[in-house]
C-alpha positions as CSV (number, residue, x, y, z in Angstrom):
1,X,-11.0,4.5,-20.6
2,X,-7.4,3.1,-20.2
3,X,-6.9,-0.3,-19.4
4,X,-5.9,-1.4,-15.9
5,X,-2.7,-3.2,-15.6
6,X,-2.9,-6.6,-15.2
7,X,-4.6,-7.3,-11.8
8,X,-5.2,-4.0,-11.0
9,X,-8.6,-4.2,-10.8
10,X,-8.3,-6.4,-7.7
11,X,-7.6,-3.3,-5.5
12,X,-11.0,-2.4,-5.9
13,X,-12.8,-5.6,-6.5
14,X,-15.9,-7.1,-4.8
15,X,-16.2,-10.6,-4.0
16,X,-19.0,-12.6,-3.0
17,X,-18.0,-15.5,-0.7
18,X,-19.8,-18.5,-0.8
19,X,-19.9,-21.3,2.2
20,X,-21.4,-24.6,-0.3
21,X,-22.6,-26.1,3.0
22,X,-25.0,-23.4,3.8
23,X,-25.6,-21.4,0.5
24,X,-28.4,-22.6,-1.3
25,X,-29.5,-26.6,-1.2
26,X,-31.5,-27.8,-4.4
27,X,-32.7,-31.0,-3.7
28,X,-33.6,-30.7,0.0
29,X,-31.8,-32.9,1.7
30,X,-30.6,-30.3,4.3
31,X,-27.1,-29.3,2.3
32,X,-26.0,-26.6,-0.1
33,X,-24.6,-28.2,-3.2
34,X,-23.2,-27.3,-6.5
35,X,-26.3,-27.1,-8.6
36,X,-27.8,-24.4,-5.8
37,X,-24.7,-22.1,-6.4
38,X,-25.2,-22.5,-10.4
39,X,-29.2,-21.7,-10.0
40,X,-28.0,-18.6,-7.8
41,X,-25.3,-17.1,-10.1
42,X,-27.5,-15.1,-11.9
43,X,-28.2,-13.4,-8.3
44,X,-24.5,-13.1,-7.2
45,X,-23.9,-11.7,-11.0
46,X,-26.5,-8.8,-10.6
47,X,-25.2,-7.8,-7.3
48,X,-22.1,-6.6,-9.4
49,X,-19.9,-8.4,-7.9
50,X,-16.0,-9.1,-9.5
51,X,-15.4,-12.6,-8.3
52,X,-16.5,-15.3,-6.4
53,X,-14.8,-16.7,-3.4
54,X,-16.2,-20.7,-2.9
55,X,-15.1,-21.9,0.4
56,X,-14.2,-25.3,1.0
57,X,-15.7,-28.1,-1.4
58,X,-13.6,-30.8,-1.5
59,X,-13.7,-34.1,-0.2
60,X,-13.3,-34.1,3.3
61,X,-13.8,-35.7,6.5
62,X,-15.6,-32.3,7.8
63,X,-14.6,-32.7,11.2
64,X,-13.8,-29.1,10.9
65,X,-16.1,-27.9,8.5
66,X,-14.4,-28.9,5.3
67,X,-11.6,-27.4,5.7
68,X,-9.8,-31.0,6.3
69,X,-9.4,-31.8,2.9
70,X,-8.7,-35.6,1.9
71,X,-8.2,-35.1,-1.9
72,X,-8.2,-31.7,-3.5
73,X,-8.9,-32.8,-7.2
74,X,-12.6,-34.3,-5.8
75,X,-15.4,-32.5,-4.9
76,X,-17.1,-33.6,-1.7
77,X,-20.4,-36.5,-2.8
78,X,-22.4,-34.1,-0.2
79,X,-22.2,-31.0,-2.6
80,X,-22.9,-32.9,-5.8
81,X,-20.4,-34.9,-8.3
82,X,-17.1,-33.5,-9.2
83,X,-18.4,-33.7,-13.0
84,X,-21.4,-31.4,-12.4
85,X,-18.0,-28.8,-11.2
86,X,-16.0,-29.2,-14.3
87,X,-19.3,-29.0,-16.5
88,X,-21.2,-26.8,-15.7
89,X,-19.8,-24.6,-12.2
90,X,-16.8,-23.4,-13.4
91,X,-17.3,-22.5,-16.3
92,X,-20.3,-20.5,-15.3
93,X,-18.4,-19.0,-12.9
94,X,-15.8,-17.9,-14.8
95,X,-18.3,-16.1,-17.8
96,X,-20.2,-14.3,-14.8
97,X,-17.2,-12.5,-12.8
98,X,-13.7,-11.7,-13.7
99,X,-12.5,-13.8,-11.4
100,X,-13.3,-16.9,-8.9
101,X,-11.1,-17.9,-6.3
102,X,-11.3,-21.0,-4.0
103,X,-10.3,-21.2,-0.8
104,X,-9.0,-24.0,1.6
C-alpha cells in the first residue's frame, strides 16, 4: 500500500466530536469532565474513528457555552485540573487516533 502524502488522509477522515460539558460525567456532579472522555476513549477508538474533535474546555465564563474563553493554557476547574489534561488526556488521545483537534 503506498503511503498517503502528508495529510492526505484527512480527505477521508472520521472524527468524533466531543462536547466535555455533556459527554460523559465521572463523578456525578451533573458535568462531563476530563476523566469521563479518558474512561470513554476506548469506545470512540473502536468506532474507528481518525481523530477527535474536543470542543471547548478551557477556562471560561460560559456565558455562551464555553466558547468565551478567559485563558486558553487552562482548562476549565468544572471539567477537571489542567494536569489530569497534560497527563493523562492528551496523550491518550494522541496514541488512540491519528489526530485530535480542539476547537474554540
Amino acid at each position: 500500500m503506498a503511503r498517503l502524502p502528508k495529510k492526505e488522509w484527512l480527505k477521508n477522515a472520521v472524527f468524533y466530536q466531543i462536547y466535555p460539558t455533556s459527554f460523559f460525567d465521572s463523578n456525578d456532579d451533573g458535568i462531563g469532565d476530563i476523566n469521563g472522555i479518558i474512561q470513554k476513549l476506548d469506545y470512540v477508538q473502536n468506532l474507528g474513528c481518525d481523530g477527535i474533535w474536543l470542543n471547548p474546555c478551557f477556562e471560561s465564563a460560559f456565558r455562551d457555552g464555553g466558547y468565551d474563553v478567559i485563558d486558553y493554557y487552562k482548562v476549565d476547574s468544572r471539567f477537571g485540573p489542567t494536569t489530569i489534561w497534560l497527563g493523562c488526556l492528551r496523550p491518550r488521545i494522541k496514541k488512540v487516533s491519528k489526530s485530535y483537534w480542539i476547537w474554540w
